[in-house]
Steps between C-alpha positions, in 0.01 A plus 500: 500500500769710370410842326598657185640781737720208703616345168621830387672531833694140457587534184862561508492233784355277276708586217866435685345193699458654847178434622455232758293202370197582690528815258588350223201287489243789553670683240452165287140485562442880467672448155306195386159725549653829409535567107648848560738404728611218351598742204629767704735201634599409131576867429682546794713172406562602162592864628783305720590283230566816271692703782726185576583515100609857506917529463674606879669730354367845406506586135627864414280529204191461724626737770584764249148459347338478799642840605418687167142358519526612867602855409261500210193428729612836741554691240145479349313539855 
């Protein structure tokens, strides 16, 4: 039986379809006991689905803001 531990582990495996059947089924019957993991594996699925959504190309609006929020944090340490 697969642990919580091992799930974590496969995940990204899991997630981009790389785990060997053999795997795939224990992660499938870990899952089907496993409430936790089965919503860690939904929030790292939506998590993908999210990042794959995100533009390719870097918006200078965020990198300016990310650099005064940046500065802002060091300057109040």
């Amino acid at each position: 039986m697969l642990s919580c531990k091992e799930l974590v582990a496969n995940s990204s495996d899991l997630l981009d379809s790389q785990l060997s059947l053999r795997q795939r089924l224990a992660v499938q019957m870990h899952l089907a006991m496993c409430y936790r993991c089965r919503r860690f594996i939904k929030q790292m699925r939506l998590s993908q689905r999210v990042l794959r959504a995100l533009p390719d190309a870097a918006i200078p609006e965020l990198e300016e803001l990310a650099a005064r929020l940046a500065e802002e944090v060091r300057t109040r340490r």
